[in-house]
C-alpha positions in Angstrom: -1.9 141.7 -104.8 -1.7 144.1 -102.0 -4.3 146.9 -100.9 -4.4 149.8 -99.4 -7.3 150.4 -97.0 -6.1 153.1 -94.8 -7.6 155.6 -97.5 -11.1 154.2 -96.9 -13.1 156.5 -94.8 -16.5 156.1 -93.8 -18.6 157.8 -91.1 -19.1 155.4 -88.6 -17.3 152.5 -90.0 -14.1 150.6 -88.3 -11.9 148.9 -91.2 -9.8 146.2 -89.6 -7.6 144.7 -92.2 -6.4 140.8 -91.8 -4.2 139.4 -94.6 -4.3 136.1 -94.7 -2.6 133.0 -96.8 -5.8 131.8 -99.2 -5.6 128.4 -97.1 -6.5 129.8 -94.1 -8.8 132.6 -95.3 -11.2 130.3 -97.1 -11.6 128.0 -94.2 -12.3 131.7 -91.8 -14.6 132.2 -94.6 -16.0 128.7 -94.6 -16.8 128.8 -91.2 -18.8 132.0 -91.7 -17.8 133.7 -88.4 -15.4 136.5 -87.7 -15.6 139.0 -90.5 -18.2 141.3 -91.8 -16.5 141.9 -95.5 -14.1 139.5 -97.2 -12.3 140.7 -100.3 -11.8 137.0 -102.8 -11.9 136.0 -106.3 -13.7 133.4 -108.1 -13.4 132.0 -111.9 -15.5 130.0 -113.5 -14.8 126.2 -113.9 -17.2 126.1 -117.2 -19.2 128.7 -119.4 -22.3 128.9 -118.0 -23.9 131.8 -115.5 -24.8 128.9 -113.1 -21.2 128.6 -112.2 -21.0 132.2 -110.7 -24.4 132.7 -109.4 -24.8 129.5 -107.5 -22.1 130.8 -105.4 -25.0 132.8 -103.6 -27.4 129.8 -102.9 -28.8 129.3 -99.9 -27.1 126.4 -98.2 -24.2 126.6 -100.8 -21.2 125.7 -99.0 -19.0 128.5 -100.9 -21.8 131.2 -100.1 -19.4 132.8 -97.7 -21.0 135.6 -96.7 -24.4 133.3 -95.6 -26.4 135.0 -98.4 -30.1 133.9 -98.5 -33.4 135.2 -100.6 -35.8 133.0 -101.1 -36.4 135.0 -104.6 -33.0 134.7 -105.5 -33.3 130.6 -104.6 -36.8 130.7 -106.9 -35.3 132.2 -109.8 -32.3 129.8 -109.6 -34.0 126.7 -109.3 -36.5 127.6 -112.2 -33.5 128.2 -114.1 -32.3 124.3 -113.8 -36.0 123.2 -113.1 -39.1 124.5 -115.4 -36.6 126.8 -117.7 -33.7 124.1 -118.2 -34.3 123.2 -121.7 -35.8 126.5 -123.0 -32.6 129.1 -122.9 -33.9 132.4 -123.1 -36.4 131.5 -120.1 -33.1 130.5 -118.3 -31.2 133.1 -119.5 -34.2 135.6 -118.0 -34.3 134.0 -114.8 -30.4 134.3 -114.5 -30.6 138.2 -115.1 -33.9 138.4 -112.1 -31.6 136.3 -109.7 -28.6 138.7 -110.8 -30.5 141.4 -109.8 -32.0 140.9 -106.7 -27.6 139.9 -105.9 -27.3 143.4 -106.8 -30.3 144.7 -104.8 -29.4 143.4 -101.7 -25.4 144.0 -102.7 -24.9 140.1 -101.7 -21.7 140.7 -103.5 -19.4 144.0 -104.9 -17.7 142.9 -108.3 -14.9 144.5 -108.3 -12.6 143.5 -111.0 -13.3 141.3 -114.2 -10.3 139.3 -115.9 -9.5 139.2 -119.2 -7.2 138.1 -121.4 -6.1 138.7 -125.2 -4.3 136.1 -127.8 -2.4 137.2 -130.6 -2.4 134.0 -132.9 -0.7 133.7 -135.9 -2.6 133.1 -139.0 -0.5 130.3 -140.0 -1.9 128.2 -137.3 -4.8 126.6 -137.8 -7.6 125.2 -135.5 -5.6 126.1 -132.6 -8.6 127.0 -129.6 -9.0 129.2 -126.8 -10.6 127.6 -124.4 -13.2 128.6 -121.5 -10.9 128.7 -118.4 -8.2 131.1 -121.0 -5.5 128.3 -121.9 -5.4 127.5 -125.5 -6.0 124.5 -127.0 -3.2 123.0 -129.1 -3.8 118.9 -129.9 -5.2 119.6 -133.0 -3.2 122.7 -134.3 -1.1 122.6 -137.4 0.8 125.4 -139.3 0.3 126.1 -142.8 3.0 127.6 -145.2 
């Protein structure tokens, strides 16, 4: 995926584009010098809001652009602390962190990835599953 900044303008602003292989521009970005702006992706390993908004923790190791709130760090650790076992509590202090990301524009989403399945109807307990493969061990065709 290749893009174009040269159409960007901006009063003021000096775009210096650096393409770089994903090996060496996550350890740049892991040392959390050099760069003002860093266009990456990020997918989920499991279905659960904590997997993307962790990212923005203080002291979390993939929180690239050295992101910290100490609001954004409350709401977070209520959600696995006080609010863990009642969901919509969680749930509510997800959307308060998300916001305050927002707010302070920790991060610009871009782009959201999708995917859709055609299955046929013959086959039977066939699963999609979280990370978009699908899930065949216990599939079976009917006639």
């Amino acid at each position: 995926m290749n893009f174009n900044f040269s159409v960007l303008t901006l009063k003021g602003a000096q775009v210096k584009e650096s393409t770089l292989p994903k090996k060496n521009a996550i350890t740049k970005m892991s040392s959390h010098t050099g760069f003002d702006m860093a266009l990456t992706g990020w997918s989920p390993d499991f279905l659960d809001l904590m997997d993307i908004l962790q990212l923005e923790q203080t002291g979390n190791p993939y929180n690239f652009g050295s992101f910290s709130n100490q609001t954004f760090d409350n709401y977070m650790k209520a959600a696995i602390t006080k609010d863990a076992t009642n969901s919509q509590a969680r749930y509510e202090d997800y959307v308060k962190a998300e916001k305050v990301l927002m707010k302070q524009q920790a991060v610009s989403v871009i782009d959201q990835g999708a995917s859709t399945y055609l299955h046929n109807p013959k086959v039977k307990s066939a699963a999609t599953t979280t990370d978009g493969g699908t899930y065949l061990k216990k599939a079976y065709v009917v006639k």
